[in-house]
C-alpha positions in Angstrom: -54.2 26.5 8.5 -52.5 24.7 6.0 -50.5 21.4 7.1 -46.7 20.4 5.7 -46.4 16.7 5.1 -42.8 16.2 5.1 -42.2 12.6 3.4 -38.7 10.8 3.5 -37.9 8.1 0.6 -35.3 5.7 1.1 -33.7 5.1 -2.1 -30.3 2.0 -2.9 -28.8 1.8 -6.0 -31.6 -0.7 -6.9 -34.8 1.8 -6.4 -32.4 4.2 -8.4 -32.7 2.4 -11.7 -36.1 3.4 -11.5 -36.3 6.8 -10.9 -37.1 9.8 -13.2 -33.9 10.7 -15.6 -33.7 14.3 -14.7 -34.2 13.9 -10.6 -31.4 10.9 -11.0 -28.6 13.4 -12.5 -29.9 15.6 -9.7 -27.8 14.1 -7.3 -24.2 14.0 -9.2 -24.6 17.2 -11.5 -21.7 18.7 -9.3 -18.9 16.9 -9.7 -16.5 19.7 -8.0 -13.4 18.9 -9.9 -10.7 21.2 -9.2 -8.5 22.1 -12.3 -4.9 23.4 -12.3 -4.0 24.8 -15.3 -0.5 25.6 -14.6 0.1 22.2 -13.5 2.6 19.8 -15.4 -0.5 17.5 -15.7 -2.5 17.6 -18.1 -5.9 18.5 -18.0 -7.6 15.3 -19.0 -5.6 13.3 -16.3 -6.9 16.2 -13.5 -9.9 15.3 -14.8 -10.0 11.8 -14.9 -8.0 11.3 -11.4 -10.8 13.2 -9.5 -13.6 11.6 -10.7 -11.3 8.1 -10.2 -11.1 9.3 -6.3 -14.6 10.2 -6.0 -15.9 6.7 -7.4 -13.1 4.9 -4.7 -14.1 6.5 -2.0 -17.9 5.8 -2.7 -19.1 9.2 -3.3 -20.0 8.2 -6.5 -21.4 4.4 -6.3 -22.1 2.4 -8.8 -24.8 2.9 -11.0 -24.8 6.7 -11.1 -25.0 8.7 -14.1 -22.4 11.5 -15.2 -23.4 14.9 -16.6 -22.7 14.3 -20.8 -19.2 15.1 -22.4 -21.3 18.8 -23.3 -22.1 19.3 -20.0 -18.9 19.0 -18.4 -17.2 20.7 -21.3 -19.5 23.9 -20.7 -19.3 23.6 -16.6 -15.2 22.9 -16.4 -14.6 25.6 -19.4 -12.2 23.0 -21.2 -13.1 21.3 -25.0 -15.0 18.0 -25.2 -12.0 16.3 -26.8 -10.5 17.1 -23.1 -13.7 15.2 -21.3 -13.9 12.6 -24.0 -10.0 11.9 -23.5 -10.8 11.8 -19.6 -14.3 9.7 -20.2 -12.4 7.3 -22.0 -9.7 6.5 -19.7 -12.4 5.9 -16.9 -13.9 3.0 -19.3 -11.0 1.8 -20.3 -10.0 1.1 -16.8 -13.3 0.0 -16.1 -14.3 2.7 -13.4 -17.6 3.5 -15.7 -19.6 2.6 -18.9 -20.9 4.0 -21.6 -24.3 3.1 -22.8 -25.2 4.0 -26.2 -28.3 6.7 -26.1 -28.4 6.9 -22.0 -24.9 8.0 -21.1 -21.8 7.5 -18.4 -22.6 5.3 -15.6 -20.4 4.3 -12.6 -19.6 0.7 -13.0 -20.4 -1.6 -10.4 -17.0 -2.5 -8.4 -14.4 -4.5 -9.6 -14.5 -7.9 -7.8 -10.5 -9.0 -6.6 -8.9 -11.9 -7.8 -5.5 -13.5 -6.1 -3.5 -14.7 -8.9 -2.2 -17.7 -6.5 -5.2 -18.5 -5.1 -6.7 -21.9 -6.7 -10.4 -22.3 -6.7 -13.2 -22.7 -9.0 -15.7 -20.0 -10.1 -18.6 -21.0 -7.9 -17.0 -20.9 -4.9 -15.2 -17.6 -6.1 -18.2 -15.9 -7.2 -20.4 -17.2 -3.9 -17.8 -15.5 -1.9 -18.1 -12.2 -3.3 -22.0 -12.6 -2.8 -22.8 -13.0 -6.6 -25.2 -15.4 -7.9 -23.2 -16.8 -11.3 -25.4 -18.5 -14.0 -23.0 -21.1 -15.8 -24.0 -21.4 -19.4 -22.2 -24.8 -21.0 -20.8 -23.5 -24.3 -19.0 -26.5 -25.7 -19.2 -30.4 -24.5 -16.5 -32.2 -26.6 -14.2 -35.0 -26.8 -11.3 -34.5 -28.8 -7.5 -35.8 -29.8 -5.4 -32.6 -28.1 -2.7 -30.6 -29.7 0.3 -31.5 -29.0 0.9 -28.6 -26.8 -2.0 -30.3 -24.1 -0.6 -33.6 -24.1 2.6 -32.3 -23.0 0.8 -30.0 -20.4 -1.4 -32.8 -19.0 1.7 -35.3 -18.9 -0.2 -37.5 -21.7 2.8 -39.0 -23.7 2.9 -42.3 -22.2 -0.9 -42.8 -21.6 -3.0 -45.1 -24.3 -5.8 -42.7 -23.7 -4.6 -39.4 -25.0 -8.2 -38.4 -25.7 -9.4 -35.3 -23.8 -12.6 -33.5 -22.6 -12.7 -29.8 -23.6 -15.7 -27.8 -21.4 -16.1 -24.2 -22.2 -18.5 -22.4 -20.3 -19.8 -18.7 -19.7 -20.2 -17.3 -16.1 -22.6 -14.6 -16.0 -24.1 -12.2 -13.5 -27.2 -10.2 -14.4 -27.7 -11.4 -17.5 -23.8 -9.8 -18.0 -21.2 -12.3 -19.0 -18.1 -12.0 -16.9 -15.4 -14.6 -17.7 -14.9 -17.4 -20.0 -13.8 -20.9 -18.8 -12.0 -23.4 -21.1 -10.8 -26.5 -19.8 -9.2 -30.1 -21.1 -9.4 -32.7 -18.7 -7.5 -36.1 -19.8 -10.0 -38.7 -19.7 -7.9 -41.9 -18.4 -8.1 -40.0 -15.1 -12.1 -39.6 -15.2 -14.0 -42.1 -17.1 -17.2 -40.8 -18.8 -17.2 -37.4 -17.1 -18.1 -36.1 -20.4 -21.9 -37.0 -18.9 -21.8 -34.8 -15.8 -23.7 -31.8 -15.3 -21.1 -28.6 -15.9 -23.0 -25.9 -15.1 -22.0 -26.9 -11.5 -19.0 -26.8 -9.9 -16.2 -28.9 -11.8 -14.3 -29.4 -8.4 -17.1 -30.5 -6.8 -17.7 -33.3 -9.5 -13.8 -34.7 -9.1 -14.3 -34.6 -5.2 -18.0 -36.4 -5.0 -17.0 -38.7 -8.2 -13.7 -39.4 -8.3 -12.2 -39.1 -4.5 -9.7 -36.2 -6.6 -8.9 -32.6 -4.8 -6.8 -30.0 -6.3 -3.7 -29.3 -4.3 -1.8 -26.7 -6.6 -1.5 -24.8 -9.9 1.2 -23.9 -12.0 0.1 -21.0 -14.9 0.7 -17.6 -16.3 -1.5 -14.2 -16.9 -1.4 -13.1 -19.8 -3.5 -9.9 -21.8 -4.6 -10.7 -25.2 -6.7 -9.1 -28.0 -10.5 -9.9 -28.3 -10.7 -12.7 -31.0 -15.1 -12.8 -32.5 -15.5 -15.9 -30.5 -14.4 -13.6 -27.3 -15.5 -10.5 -28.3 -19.3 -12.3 -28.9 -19.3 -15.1 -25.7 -18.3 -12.2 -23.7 -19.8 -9.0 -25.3 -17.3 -7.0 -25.7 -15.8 -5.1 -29.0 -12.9 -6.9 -31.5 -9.9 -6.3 -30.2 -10.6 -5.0 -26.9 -7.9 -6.0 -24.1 -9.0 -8.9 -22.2 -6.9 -11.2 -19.6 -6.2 -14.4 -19.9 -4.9 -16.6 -16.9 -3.4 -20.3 -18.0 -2.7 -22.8 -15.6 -2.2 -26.5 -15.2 -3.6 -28.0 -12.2 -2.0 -30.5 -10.1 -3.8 -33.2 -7.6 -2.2 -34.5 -4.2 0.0 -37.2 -6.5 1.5 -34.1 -8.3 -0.4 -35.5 -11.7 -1.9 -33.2 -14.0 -6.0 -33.2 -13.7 -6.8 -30.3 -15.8 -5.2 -27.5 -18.1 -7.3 -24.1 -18.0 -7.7 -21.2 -20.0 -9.7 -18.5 -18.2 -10.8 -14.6 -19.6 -11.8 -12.5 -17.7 -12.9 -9.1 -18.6 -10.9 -6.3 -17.2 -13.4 -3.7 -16.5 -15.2 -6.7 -14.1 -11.9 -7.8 -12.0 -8.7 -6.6 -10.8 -5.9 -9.2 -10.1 -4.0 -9.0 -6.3 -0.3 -10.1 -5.8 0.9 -11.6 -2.6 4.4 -12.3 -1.9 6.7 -12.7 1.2 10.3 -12.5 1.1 11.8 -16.0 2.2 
């Protein structure tokens, strides 16, 4: 009498990465997108809106693999322009990737930012559970623009000299955001030697006795510049954000001026207000 072994493997999104192409795309090949072709919307947007609502609702998490632009041209009965229209708004909102010779992959979620809230990147990062590697892009003392020494309040100082720190964060290997920050040296003497792959906050409150109390700032999107585009590997041009902001210590004096990018398909940005 023959015997059935019945075996049951547990798989997570990490054991996926290893499993056989063609018994991945197994488990997502049906998409079941609904299309109305006598509705006002168009195709595309059907398209796109569905698979949108299947990735927020976790049906399809991060890391999957969609059928190719042919296969869900043939399966849906629409043109590939149609899909590729669809594919493209799902990138370009950051909802999936494209990897050049593998395919369209779910992108891993976006991680929430509050526009008001002020606190550094390793603190940010450690509470959404990522472990950030800092890489310290530029170390340099320099004689600021006029627009920084009106920013950090440096008209009437005999130091005007400042400390610009640019660094990477990364996660996986994947860089994330882009840190650029001037820090008027009367205020810090010789921080230029401290260690900036850790946590600049924590270096003005163990060093200098200073805590950030508020910032002041805008968000603004801008166009991918080389230096962006290659610290932060994405293509020329490509929207990015960029939050400015001039922070403030418990004596209301300027202790830093920061440009931060981010890239868009790796955070949204949360608004909370109150009506007084």
């Amino acid at each position: 009498m023959n015997s059935v072994i019945l075996i049951i493997v547990r798989l997570d999104s990490q054991v996926f990465n290893f499993i056989n192409f063609k018994l991945w795309r197994c488990f997502i090949i049906d998409l079941n997108i609904n299309i109305n072709k006598k509705s006002v919307m168009p195709i595309y947007y059907q398209i796109r809106e569905q698979i949108m609502e299947k990735i927020e609702q976790n049906i399809l998490k991060p890391g999957y693999q969609l059928p190719s632009e042919n296969e869900l041209s043939k399966k849906l009965n629409v043109s590939r322009v149609t899909i590729r229209k669809a594919i493209q708004g799902l990138t370009t909102e950051g909802y999936c990737r494209k990897e050049v010779g593998k395919g369209i992959y779910v992108s891993e979620k976006k991680m929430s930012i509050e526009i008001a809230d002020l606190q550094g990147a390793t603190s940010f990062f450690s509470k959404h559970n990522k472990r950030v590697k800092t890489k310290l892009l530029t170390n340099e003392i320099i004689n600021p623009k006029e627009e920084y020494i009106d920013k950090l309040q440096l008209s009437n100082k005999e130091n005007k000299k400042v400390l610009t720190i640019e660094r990477s964060r990364n996660i996986d290997d994947e860089p994330h955001m882009l840190d650029i920050s001037f820090i008027p040296l009367y205020k810090f003497p010789r921080i230029e030697k401290k260690d900036f792959t850790q946590s600049f906050y924590e270096i003005l409150a163990q060093d200098y006795n200073c805590y950030p109390k508020y910032s002041q700032g805008k968000l603004n999107i801008l166009m991918a510049t080389p230096e962006y585009a290659e610290v932060l590997q994405v293509k020329l041009d490509e929207p990015l954000m960029e939050k400015n902001a001039i922070v403030f210590n418990n004596s209301n004096i300027p202790i830093e001026y920061n440009k931060t990018i981010f890239r868009p398909d790796k955070f949204e940005f949360l608004i909370n207000s109150s009506k007084k």
